[in-house]
Structures are given as C-alpha cells and as structure tokens.
C-alpha positions as CSV (number, residue, x, y, z in Angstrom):
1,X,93.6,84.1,97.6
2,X,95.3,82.1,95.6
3,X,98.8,83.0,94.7
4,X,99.3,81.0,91.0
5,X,96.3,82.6,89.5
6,X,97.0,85.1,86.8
7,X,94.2,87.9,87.0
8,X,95.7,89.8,83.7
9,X,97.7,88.4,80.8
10,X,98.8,90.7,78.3
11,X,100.0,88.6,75.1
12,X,102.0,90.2,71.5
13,X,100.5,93.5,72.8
14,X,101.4,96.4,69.8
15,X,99.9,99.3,69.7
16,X,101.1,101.6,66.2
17,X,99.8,105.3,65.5
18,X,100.1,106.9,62.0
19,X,101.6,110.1,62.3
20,X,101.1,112.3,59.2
21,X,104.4,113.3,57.2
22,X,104.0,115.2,54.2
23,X,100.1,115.4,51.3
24,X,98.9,112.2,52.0
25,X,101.8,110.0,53.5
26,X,102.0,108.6,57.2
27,X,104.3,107.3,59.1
28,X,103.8,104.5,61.6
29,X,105.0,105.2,65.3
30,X,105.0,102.0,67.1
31,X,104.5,103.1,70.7
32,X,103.9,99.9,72.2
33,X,105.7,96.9,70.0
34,X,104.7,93.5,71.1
35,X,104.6,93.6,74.7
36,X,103.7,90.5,76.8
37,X,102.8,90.1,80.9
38,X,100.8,88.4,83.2
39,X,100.0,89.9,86.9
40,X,98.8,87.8,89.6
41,X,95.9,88.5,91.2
42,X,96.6,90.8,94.8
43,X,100.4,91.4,93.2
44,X,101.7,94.8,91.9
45,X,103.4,95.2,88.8
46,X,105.5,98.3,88.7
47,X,106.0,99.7,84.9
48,X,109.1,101.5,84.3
49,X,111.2,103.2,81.5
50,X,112.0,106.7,80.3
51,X,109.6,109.1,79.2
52,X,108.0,108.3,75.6
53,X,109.1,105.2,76.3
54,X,105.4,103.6,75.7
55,X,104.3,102.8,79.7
56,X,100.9,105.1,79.3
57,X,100.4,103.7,76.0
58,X,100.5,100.3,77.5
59,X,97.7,101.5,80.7
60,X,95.7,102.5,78.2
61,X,95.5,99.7,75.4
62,X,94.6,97.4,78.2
63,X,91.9,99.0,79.2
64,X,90.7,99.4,75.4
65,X,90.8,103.2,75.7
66,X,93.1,102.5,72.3
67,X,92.0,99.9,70.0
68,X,95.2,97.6,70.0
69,X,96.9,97.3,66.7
70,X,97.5,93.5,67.3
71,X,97.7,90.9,70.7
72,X,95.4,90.2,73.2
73,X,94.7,90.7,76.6
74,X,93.1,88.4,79.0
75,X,91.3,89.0,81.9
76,X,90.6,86.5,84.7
77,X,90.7,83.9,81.8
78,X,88.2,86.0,79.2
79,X,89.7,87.3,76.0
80,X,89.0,91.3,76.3
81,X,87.6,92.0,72.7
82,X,83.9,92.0,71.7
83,X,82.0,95.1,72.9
84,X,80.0,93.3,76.0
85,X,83.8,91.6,77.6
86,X,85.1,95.0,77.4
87,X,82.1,96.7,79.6
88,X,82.3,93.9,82.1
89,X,85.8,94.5,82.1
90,X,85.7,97.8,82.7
91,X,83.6,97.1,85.9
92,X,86.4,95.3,87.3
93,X,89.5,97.2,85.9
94,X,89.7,101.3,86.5
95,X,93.1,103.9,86.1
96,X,94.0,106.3,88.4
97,X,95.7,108.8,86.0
98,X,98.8,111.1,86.1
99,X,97.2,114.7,86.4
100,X,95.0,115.1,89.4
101,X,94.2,118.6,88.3
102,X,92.9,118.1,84.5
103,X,91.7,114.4,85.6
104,X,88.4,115.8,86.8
105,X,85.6,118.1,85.7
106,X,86.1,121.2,87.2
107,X,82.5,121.8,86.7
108,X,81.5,118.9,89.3
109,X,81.5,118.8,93.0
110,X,83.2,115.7,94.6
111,X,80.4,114.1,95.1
112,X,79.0,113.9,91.7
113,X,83.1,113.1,90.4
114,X,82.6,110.2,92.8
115,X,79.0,108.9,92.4
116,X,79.5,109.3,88.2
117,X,80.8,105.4,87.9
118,X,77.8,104.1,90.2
119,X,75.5,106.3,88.0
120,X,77.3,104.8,84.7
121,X,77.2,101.3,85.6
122,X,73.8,102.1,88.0
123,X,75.1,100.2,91.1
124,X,72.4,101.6,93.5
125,X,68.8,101.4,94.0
126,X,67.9,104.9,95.8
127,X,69.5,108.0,96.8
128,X,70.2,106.8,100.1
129,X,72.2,104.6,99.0
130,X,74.0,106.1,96.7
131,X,74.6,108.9,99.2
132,X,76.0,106.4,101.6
133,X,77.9,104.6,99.2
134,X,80.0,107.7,97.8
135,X,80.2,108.6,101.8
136,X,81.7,105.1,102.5
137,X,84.4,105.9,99.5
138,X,85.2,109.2,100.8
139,X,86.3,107.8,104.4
140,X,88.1,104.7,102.3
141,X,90.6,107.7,100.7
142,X,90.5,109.7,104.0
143,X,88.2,112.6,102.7
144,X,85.9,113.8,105.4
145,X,82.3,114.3,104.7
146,X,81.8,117.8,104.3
147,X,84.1,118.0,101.5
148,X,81.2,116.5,99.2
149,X,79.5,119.4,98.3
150,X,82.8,121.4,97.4
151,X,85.2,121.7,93.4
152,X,87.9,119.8,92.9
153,X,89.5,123.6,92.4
154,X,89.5,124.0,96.3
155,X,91.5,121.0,97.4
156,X,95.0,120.2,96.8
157,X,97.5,118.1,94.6
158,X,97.5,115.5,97.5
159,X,93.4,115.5,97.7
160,X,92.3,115.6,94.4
161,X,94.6,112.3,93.7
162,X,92.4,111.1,96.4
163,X,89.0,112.2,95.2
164,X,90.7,110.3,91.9
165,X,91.2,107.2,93.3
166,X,87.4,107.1,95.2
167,X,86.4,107.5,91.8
168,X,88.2,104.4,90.7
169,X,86.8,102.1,93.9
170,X,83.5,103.2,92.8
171,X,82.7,100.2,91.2
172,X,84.6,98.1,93.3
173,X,87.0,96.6,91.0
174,X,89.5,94.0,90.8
175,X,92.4,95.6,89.0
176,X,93.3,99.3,89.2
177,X,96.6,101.3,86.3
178,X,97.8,103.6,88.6
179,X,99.1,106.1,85.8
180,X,102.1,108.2,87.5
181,X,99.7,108.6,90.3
182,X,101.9,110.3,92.3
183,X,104.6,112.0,89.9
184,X,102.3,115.7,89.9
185,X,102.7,115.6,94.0
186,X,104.9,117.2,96.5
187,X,107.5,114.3,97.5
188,X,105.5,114.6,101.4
189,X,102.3,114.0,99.7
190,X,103.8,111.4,97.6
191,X,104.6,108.9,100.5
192,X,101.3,109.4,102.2
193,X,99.3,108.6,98.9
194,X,101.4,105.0,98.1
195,X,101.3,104.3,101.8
196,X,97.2,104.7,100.9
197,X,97.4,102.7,98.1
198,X,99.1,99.5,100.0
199,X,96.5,100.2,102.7
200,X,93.7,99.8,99.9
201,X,95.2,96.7,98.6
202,X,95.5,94.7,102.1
203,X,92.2,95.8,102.6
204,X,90.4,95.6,99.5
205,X,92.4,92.1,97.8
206,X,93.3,94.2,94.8
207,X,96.0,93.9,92.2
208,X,97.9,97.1,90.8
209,X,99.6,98.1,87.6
210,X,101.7,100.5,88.7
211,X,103.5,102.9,86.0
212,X,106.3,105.7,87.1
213,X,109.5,106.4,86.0
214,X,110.8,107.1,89.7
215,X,112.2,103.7,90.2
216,X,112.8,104.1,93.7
217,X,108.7,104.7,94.2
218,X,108.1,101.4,92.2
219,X,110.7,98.9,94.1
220,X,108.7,100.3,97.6
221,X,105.3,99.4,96.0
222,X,106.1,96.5,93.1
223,X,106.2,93.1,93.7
224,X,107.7,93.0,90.5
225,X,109.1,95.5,87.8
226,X,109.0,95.1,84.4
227,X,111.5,97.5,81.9
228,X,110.3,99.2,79.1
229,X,112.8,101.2,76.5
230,X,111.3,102.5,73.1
231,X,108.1,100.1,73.2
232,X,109.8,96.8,74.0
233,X,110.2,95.2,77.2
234,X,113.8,94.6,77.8
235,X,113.9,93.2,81.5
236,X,111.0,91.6,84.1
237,X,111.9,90.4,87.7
238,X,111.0,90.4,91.1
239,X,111.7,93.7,92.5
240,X,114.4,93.3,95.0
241,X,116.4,90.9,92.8
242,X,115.9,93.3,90.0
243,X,116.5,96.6,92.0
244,X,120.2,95.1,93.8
245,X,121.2,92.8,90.3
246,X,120.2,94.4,86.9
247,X,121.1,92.3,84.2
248,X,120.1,93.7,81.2
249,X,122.3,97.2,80.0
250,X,119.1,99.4,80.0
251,X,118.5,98.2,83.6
252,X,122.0,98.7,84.8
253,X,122.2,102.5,83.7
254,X,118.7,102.9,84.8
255,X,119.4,102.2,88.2
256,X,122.6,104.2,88.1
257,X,120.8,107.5,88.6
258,X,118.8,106.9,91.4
259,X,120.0,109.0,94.2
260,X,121.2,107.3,97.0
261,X,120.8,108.8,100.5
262,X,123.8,107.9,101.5
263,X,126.8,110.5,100.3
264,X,129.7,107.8,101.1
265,X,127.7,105.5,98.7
266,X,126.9,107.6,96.7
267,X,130.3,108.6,95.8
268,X,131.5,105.6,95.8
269,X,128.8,104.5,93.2
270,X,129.8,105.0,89.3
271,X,126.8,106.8,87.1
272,X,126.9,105.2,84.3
273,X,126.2,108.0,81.2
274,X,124.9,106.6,77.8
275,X,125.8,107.7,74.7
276,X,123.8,109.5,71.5
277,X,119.8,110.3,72.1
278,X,116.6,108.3,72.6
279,X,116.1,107.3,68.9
280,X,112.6,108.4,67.6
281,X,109.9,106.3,67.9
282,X,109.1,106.9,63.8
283,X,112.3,105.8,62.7
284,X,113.5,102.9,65.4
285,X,117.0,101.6,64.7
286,X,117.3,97.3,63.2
287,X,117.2,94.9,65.6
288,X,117.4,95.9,68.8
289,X,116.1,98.9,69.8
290,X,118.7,99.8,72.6
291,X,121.8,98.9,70.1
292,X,122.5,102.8,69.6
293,X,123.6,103.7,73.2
294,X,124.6,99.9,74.4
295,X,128.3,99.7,75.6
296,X,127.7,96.0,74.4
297,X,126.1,96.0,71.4
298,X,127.4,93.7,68.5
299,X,126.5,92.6,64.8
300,X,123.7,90.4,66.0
301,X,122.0,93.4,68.1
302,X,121.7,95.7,64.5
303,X,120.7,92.1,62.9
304,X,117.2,90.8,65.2
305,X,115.1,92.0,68.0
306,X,116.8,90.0,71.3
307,X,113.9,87.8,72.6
308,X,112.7,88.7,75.9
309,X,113.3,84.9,77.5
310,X,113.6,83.3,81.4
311,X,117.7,83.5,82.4
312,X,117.1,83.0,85.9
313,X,113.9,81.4,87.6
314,X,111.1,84.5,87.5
315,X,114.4,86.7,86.0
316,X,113.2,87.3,82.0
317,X,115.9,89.4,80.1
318,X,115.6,90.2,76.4
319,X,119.4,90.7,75.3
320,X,122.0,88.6,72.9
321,X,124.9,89.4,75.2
322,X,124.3,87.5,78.0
C-alpha cells in the first residue's frame, strides 16, 4: 500500500440550501462553506465539530447524495461529476449512517438489507452465490447465520449497526463515511463496534471518514482529525499532536470538555466556557465565523475569513492570531 497516495481529495467544497423566509424570498444557509481535504488511502479521517456544525452535510456531498453548490471532489485521481464517475464511485465509496434503527427497511429481512447492493450493482451470477456471498458478509460483522431470515426489529442497537455496515462491504469498496456510527449505542456496544471497524480496515485495506462529535471516539480511531465550526474547517492535524496541543481557539475549548478519567486531573484541568451562542447558520457573523465567542478575536477576525494554512509540518490552522 502505498502511503503518499491520496485516495479522496475534497477541493472549495460548499454546499448552500435556500431556506424559505417570508411570500417568495429565501435565504441561503451555507451548511458546508468551502471545505478542502485529502485522505490517504488505508488512513482514517476523524470529522469533528458541534452539532449543526456541517460534518453530515460534508458525508453526504461527497458521496453526491447533495448536488454540491460549488468544488470538487476527486477520487483516486477522477473528478466525481458526470452521471457514469459518480455510479462507479459509488461502487467504491458507501456510508454507514447515524441511526441504525430508521437506517433500514423494516419491511426487509437481513438478508435481503444485505444482498440489496449486490442486486443494485448485480455482482453475482446465481443464487448460490449470492447466498454465499451475503453469508460471507454476515461472519465479516460477526452475525451468525441464522439471523438471515429474521427483521431488523428483533435485533439490537449494537446488531443492526452491524447488519448496517455488511450492507456497506457489499460491494466491496474502497472508502467507507462512517456517519456517527456509533453515537445511537450503549457506550459497551460502542467499543466493540470501533474495535470492529479497525479489524475491517487491517483486514480489508480500507480508508475511513469517520464523523462524531465524541472526540475521545475519534483520537482512538483517526489517524488524523480535522475541525469543523459553522461550515468551515478551522484546524487539521495528526491526531495525537492535535488531541495533547490544540492550536486553534475552537480546538482548545473543544478539548476542554472531554472528561478525563482521572479525578486529580480532572480537577486540576480548567474548562474553558465560551461566551454568547452558536451563531445561525442563515445569518453567519463577517469574517470569521468563530469571532463571536473567541477570547482572541480582533479587528481583522470581523474584517476576512482566516485562511486555513500549514503552521507546523502536517499541523494546518485557519486563524489571524497566531
């Protein structure tokens, strides 16, 4: 595998929804507002930020379930955009969403939730083989055979993520959005689906975007972690540098609330509470976005966006005050 190769390249991603307000007027909410990133291929990207903050948003436009507003996204060096890249790109890229329990048809049984992609994209020749093939997924995710002829209705939280993500590996793809996979799960379950998903990618070679807002579930599975706040990336690192040496403001309070297991540290560690609200989306402050509840903000931050730019090698910050 080779380690230089970018697999996904997201460049000036925005992504803008008119909302209606008032007979005939609309206001544009800019959910995602020029967003750019590249994963390596086998890598993980965790996603992080607040939420409404524009992470799902992102998941979504890249897999062209929304039409982007503007930017482009590359995959394995093809420009996703005419109607035949994006079906061969959705052969090799799948999501895992958030809700396990509205995330599949309640009318299906496991077995026809799982074999749906190989039907779609008709990756078998017989029934055996199909049969076998849905089989072979079921083991992957640690679902035993007899659970193919049953609803999702009589499993739990824990399983139907799992019958979820078979559904994903269907078509044996590259590049998987894990959507909050884990944030509708008991925090037991939790830890035994991640541990599943690190198993799949040693096994499989494949490369994650992984979105939560529990930051202490993205530094155990992220390679690196990239920091979103109102639709703007404000801060992408490697995870441990990024986890024990925040730089940008956002970051810094971000990691501030984590619980620590540790009560002497804990103590010891000062919370750091912003001031005023999350500013709405449909009327975003000048500048930079985080300017409203910065303790550093200045002139220049009210005056123009901060450029999101390298300050330390693989360390990219977008902030004036630095």
């Amino acid at each position: 595998m080779n380690e230089q190769k970018n697999l996904l390249e997201v460049k000036n991603l925005k992504q803008h929804f008119d909302v209606p307000n008032g007979f005939l007027k609309s206001l544009k909410l800019k959910a995602v507002d020029d967003v750019s990133f590249s994963i390596k291929e086998g890598e993980t990207l965790g996603l992080v930020g607040e939420s409404g903050c524009g992470k799902t948003t992102v998941g979504r436009t890249i897999l062209q379930l929304y039409k982007p507003t503007a930017g482009e996204v590359w995959f394995d060096g093809q420009l996703i955009k005419s109607k035949k890249s994006i079906n061969e790109f959705r052969k090799q890229a799948q999501m895992v969403f958030q809700d396990p329990y509205s995330s599949l048809d309640p009318r299906m049984t496991v077995s026809d939730i799982i074999g749906e992609p190989l039907d779609v994209h008709k990756l078998y020749s017989n029934k055996k083989e199909r049969a076998e093939k849905i089989k072979y997924l079921m083991d992957l995710v640690g679902l035993s055979p007899e659970h193919a002829t049953r609803y999702a209705h009589e499993f739990s939280g824990g399983q139907r993520q799992r019958i979820g993500i078979a559904r994903a590996l269907a078509v044996d793809p590259k590049f998987i959005i894990c959507d909050e996979p884990v944030s509708a799960l008991d925090v037991s379950i939790q830890a035994q689906v991640i541990n599943m998903f690190e198993d799949l990618q040693k096994k499989l070679g494949l490369t994650y975007l992984f979105i939560a807002h529990d930051l202490l579930v993205v530094k155990h599975i992220s390679t690196r972690i990239a920091v979103m706040y109102l639709g703007k990336l404000v801060e992408i690192g490697p995870s441990n540098d990024l986890y024990h040496n925040p730089i940008h403001p956002y970051t810094i309070s971000l990691l501030s609330a984590v619980p620590v297991p540790d009560p002497n540290i804990a103590r010891a560690n000062k919370r750091i509470h912003l001031e005023g609200d999350v500013p709405s989306p449909l009327h975003m402050p000048s500048g930079c976005p985080f300017r409203t509840r910065c303790p550093k903000a200045t002139e220049k931050c009210a005056e123009t966006m901060p450029e999101l730019k390298e300050v330390q090698p693989g360390r990219f910050v977008a902030c004036h005050n630095l």
